[in-house]
Backbone as CSV, one residue per row, in Angstrom:
resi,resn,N_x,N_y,N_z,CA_x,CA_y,CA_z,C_x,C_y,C_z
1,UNK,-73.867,-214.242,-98.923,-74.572,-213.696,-97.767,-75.907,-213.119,-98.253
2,UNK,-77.051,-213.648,-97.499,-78.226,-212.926,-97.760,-78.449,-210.975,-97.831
3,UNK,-79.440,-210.763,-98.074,-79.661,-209.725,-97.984,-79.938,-209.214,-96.069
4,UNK,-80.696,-209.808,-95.649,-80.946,-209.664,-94.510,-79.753,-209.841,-93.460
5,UNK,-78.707,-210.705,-93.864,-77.512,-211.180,-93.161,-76.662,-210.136,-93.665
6,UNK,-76.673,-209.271,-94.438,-75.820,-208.082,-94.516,-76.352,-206.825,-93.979
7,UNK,-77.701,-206.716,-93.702,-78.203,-205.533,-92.943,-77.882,-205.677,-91.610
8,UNK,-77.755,-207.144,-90.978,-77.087,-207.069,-89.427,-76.314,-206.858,-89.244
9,UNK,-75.032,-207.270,-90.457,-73.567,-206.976,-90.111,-73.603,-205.582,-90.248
10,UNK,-73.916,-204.966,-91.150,-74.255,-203.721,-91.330,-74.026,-202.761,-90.134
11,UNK,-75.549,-203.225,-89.403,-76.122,-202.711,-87.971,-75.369,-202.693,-86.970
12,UNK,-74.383,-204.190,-87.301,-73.491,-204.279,-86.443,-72.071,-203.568,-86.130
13,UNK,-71.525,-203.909,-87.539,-70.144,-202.924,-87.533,-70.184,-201.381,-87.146
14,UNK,-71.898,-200.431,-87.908,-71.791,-199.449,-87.405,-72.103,-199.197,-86.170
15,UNK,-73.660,-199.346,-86.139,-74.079,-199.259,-84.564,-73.662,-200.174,-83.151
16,UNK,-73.070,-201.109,-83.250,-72.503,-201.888,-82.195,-70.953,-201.993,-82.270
17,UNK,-70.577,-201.787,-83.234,-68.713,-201.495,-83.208,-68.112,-200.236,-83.951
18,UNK,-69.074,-199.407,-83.757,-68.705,-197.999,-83.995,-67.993,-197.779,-85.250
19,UNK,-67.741,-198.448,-86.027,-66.885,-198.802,-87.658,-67.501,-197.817,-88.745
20,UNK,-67.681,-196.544,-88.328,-68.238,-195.522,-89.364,-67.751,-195.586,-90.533
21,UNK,-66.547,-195.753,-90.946,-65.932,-196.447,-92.314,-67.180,-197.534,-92.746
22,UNK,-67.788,-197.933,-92.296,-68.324,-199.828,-92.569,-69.700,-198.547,-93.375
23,UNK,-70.061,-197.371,-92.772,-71.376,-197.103,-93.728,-71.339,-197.236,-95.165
24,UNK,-70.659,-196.861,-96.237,-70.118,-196.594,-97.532,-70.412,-198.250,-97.897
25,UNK,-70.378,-199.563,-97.150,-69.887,-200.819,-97.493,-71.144,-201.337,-97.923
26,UNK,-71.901,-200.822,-97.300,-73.380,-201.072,-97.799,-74.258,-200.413,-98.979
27,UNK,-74.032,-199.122,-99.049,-74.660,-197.787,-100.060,-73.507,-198.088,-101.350
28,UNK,-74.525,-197.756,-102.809,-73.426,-197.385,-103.667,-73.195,-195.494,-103.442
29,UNK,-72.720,-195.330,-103.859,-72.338,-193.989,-104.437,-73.201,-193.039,-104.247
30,UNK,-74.577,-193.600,-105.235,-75.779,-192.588,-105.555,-76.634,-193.001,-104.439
31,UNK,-76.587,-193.845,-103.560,-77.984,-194.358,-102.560,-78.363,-192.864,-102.361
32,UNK,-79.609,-192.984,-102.348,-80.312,-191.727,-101.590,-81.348,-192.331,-100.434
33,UNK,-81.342,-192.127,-99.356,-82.531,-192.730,-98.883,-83.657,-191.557,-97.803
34,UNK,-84.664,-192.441,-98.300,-86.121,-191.228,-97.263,-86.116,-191.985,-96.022
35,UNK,-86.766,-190.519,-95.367,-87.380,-190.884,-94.298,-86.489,-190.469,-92.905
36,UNK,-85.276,-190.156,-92.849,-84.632,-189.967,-92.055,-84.907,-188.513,-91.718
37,UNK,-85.197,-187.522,-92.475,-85.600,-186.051,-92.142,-86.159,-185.807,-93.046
38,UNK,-87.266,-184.885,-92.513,-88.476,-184.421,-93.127,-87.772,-183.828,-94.408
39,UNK,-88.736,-184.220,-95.685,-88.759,-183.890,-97.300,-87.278,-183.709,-97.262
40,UNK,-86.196,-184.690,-97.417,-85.253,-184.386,-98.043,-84.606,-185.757,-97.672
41,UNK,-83.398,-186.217,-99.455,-83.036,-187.592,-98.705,-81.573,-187.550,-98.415
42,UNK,-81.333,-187.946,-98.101,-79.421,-188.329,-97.256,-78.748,-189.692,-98.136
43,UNK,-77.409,-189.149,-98.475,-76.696,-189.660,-98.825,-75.666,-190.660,-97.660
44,UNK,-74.794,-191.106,-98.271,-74.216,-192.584,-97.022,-73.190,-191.557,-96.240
45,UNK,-72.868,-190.017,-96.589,-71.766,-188.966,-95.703,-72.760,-188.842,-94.531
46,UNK,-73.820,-188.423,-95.371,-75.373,-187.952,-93.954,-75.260,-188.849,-92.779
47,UNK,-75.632,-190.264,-93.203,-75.971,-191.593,-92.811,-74.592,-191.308,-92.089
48,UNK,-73.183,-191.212,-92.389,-72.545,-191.262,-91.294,-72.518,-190.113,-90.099
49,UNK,-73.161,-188.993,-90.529,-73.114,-188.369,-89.221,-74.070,-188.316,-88.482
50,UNK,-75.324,-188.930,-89.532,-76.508,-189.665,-88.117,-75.792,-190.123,-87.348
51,UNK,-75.244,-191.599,-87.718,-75.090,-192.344,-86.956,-73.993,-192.097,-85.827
52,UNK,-73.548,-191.149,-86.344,-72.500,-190.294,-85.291,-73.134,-189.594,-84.091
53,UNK,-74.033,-189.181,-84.474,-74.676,-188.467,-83.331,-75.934,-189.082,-82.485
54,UNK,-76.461,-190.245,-82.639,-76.649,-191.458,-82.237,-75.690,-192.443,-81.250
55,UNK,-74.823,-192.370,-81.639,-73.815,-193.131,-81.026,-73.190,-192.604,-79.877
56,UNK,-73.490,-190.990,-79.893,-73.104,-190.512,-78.261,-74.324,-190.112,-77.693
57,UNK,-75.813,-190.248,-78.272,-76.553,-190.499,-77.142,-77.168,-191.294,-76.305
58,UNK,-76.631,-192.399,-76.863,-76.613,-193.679,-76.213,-75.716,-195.067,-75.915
59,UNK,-75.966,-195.923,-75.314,-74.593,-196.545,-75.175,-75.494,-198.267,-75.252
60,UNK,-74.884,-199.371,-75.283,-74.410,-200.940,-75.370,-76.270,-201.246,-76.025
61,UNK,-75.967,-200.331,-77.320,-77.127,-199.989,-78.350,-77.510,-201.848,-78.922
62,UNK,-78.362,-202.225,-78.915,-78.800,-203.692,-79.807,-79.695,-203.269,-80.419
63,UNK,-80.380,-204.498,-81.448,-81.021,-204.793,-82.776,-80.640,-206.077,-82.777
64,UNK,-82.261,-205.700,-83.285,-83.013,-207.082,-84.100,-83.660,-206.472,-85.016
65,UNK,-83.654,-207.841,-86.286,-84.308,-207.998,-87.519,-85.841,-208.493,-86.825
66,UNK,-86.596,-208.465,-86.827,-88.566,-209.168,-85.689,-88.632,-209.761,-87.471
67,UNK,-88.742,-208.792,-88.378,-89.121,-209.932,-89.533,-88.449,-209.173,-90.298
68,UNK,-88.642,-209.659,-91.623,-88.543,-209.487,-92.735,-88.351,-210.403,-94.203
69,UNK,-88.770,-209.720,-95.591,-89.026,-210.100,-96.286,-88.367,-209.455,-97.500
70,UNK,-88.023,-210.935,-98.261,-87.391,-210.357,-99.823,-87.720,-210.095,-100.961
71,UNK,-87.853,-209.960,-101.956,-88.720,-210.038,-103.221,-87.854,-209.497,-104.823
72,UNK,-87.061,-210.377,-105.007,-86.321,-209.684,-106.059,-85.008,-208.525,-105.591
73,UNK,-84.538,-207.759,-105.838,-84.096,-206.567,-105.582,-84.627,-205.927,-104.067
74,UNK,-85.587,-206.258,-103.450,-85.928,-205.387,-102.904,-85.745,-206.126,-101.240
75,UNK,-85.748,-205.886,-99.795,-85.532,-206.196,-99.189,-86.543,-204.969,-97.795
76,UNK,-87.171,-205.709,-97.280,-88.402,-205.178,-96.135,-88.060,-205.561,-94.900
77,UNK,-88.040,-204.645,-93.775,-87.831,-205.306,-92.564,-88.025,-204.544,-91.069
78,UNK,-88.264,-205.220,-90.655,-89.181,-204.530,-89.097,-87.632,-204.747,-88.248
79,UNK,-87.545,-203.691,-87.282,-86.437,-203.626,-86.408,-86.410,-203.050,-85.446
80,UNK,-86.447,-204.069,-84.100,-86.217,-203.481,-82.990,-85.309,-203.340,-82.225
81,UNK,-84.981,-201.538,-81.760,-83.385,-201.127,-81.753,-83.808,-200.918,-80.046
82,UNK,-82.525,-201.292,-78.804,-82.718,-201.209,-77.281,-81.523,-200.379,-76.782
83,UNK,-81.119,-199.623,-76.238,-79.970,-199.138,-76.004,-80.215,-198.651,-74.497
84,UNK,-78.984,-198.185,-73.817,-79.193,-197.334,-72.776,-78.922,-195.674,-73.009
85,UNK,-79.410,-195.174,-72.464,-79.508,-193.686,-72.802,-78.101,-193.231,-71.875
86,UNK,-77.431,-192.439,-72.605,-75.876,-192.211,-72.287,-75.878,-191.370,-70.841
87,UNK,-76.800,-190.407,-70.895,-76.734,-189.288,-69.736,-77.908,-190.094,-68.000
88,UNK,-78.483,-190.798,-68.529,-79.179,-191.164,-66.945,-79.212,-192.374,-67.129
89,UNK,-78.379,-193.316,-68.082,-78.584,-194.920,-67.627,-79.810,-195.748,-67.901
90,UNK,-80.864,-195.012,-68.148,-82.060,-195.755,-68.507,-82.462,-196.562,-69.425
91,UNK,-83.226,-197.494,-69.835,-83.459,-197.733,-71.119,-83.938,-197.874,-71.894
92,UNK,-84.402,-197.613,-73.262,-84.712,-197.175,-74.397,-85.132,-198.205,-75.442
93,UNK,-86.522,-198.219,-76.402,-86.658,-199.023,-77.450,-87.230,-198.538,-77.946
94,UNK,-87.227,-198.842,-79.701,-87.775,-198.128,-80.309,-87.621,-199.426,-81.695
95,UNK,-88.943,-198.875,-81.968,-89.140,-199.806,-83.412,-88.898,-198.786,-84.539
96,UNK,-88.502,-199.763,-86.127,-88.644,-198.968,-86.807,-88.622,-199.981,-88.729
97,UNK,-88.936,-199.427,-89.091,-89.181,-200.217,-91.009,-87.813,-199.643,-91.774
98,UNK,-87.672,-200.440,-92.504,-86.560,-200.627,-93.453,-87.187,-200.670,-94.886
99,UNK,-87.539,-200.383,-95.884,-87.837,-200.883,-97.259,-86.245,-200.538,-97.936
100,UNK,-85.562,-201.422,-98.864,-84.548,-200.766,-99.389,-84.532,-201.939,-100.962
101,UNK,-84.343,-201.446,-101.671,-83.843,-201.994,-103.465,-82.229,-201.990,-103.028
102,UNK,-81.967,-203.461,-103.684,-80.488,-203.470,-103.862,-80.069,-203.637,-105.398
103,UNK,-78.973,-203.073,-105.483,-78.163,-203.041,-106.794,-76.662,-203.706,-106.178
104,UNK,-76.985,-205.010,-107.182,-75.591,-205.960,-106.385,-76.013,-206.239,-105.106
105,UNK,-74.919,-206.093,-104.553,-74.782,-206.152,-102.592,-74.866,-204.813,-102.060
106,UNK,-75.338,-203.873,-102.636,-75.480,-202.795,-101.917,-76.798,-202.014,-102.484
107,UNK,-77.460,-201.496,-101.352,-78.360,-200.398,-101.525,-78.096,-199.259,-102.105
108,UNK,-79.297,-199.413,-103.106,-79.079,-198.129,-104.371,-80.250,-197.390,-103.856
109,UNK,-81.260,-197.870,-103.132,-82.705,-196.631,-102.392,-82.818,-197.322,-101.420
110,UNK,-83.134,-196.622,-100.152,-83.857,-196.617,-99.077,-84.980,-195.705,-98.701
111,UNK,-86.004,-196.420,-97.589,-87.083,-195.764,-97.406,-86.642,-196.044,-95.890
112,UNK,-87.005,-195.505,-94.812,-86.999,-195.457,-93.762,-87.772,-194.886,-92.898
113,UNK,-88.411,-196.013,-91.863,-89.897,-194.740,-90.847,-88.942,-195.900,-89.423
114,UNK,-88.376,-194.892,-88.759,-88.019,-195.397,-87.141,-89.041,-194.310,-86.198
115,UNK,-89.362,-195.065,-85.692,-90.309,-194.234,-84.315,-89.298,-193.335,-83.514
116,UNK,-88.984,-192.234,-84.173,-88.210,-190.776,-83.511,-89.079,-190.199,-82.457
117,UNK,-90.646,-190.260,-82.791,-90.887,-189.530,-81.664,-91.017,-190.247,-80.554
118,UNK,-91.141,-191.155,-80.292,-91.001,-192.542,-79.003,-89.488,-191.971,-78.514
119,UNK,-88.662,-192.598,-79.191,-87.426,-192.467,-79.027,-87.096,-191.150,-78.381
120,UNK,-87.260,-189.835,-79.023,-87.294,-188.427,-78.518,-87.704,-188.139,-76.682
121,UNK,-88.978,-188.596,-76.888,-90.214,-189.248,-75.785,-89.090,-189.859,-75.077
122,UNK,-88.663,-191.145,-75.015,-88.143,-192.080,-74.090,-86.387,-190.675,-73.615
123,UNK,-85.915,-189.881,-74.309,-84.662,-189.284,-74.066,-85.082,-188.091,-73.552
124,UNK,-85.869,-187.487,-73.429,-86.790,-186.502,-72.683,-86.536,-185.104,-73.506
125,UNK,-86.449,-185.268,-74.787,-86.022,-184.301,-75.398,-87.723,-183.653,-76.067
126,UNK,-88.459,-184.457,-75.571,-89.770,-184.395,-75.780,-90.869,-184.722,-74.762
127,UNK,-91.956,-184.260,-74.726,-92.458,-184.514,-73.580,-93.222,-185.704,-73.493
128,UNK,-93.330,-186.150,-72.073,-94.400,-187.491,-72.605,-95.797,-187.564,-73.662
129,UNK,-96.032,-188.338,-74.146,-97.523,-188.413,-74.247,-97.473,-186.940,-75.528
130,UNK,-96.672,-186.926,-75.969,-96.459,-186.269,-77.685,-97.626,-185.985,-78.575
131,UNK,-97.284,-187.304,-78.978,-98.255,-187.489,-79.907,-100.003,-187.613,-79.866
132,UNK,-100.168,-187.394,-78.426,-101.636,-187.046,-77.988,-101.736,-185.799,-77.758
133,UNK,-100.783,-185.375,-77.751,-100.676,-183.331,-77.054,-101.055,-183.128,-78.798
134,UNK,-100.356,-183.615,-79.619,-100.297,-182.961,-81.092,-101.766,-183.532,-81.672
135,UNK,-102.117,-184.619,-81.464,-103.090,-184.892,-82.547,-104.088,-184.069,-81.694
136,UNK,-104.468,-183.840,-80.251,-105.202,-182.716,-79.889,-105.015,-181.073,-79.970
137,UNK,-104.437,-180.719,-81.119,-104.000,-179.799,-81.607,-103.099,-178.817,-80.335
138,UNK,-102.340,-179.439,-79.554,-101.545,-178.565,-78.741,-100.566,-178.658,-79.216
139,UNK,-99.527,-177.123,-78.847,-98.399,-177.081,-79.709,-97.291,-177.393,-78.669
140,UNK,-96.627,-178.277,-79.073,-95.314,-178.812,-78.233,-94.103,-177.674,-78.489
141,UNK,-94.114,-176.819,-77.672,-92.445,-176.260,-77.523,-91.665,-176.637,-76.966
């Protein structure tokens, strides 16, 4: 199985068949990966309670791979994630990058940038139009 053909099953078992066991199947031991919260990286326990708390704010969640690319060890990839939002039915997309090094069949580093504040934005946990309030130096409470 490719590299890319194991990041879907991946995507799949956790985020589309809820198989929180299936996180560990991918990470060795030591994976550390960025990008998921500010200056600090998460281990595959973390990664499961992201994805835990993800999984009840939204519901009949999809993904796609849009591209990606291999190079030795290393594996790059653009991904666009659609779901419905659990509490008003609406629905939701959000892009986001993958960089990850594999050791064997499993990821030994990840880098990760998903568009949280879109996402935030689209769940109203943020206000519209964010990231124009902030880069015009207004402070979002």
């Amino acid at each position: 199985m490719g590299r890319v053909s194991q990041l879907e099953e991946w995507y799949r078992r956790v985020y589309l068949l809820g198989e929180l066991d299936a996180v560990e199947t991918l990470f060795t031991a030591d994976t550390r990966a960025e990008g998921m919260l500010a200056d600090s990286c998460v281990g595959p326990e973390d990664i499961r309670v992201f994805a835990m708390a993800l999984m009840h704010m939204v519901e009949a969640p999809r993904f796609r791979i849009v591209n990606a690319v291999e190079a030795g060890d290393w594996l790059a990839a653009l991904i666009e994630t659609e779901a419905i939002r659990a509490d008003t039915g609406r629905p939701i997309r959000v892009f986001g990058q993958l960089m990850a090094r594999f050791q064997g069949d499993r990821i030994a580093e990840a880098y990760n940038n998903f568009d949280f504040f879109s996402f935030f934005e689209q769940m109203d946990i943020l206000p519209p139009n964010s990231l124009a309030l902030g880069m015009g130096g207004q402070r979002i409470a």
